[in-house]
C-alpha positions as CSV (number, residue, x, y, z in Angstrom):
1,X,19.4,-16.6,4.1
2,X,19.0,-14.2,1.1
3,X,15.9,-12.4,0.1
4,X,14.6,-13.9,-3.2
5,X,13.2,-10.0,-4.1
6,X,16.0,-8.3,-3.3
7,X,18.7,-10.6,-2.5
8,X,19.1,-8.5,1.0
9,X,19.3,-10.3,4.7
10,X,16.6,-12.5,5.5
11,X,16.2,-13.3,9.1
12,X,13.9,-15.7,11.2
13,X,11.0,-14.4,11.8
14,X,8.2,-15.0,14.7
15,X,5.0,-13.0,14.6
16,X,2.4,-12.5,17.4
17,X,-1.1,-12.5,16.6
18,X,-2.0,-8.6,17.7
19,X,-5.6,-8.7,18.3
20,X,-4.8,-11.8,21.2
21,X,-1.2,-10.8,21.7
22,X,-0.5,-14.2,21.9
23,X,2.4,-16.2,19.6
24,X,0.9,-17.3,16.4
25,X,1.8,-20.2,14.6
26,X,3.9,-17.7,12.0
27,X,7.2,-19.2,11.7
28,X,8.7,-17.7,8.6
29,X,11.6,-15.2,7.2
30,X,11.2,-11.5,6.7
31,X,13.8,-9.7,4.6
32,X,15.5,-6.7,6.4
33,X,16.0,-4.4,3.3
34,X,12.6,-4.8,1.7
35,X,10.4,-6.6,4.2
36,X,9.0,-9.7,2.2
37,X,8.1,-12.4,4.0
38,X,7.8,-15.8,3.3
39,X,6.3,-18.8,5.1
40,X,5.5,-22.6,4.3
41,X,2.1,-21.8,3.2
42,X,3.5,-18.5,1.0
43,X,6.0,-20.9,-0.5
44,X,3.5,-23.6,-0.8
45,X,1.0,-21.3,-3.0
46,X,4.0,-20.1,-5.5
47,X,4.5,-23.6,-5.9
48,X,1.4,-24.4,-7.0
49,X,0.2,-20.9,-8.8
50,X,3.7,-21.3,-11.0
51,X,3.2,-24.7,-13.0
52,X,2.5,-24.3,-15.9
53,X,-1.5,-24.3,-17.4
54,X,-3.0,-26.6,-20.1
55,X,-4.0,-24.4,-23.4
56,X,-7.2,-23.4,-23.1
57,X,-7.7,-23.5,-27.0
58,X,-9.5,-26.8,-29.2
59,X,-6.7,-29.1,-30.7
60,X,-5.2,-27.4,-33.4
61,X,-5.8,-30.4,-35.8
62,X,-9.0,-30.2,-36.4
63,X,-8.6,-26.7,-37.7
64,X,-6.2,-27.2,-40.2
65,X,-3.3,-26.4,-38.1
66,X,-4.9,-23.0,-37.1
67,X,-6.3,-22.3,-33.6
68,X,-10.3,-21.1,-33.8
């Protein structure tokens, strides 16, 4: 897989939790060259965060065609 930053190696990518030691439930990619990661939940969030937002201005209309 391809880094989406960098367009470098991204490998499989398993992290432990450090303070336990024990696996955590991290099962994402990590790029080699620059070190992004990205997960389910990362990807999930950009998702979400990059649709498009209503304008937050009054309806042009009843202005004349100009925004207040």
């Amino acid at each position: 897989m391809n880094c989406q930053r960098c367009n470098g190696l991204a490998v499989s990518d398993d992290s432990f939790a450090v303070q336990t030691g024990s696996p955590a439930d991290f099962h994402g990619w990590r790029c080699v060259n620059c070190g992004m990661i990205v997960d389910d939940v990362i990807r999930d969030n950009r998702r979400v965060t990059s649709q498009p937002r209503r304008a937050s201005h009054p309806d042009r209309r009843r202005y004349g065609g100009q925004a207040a």
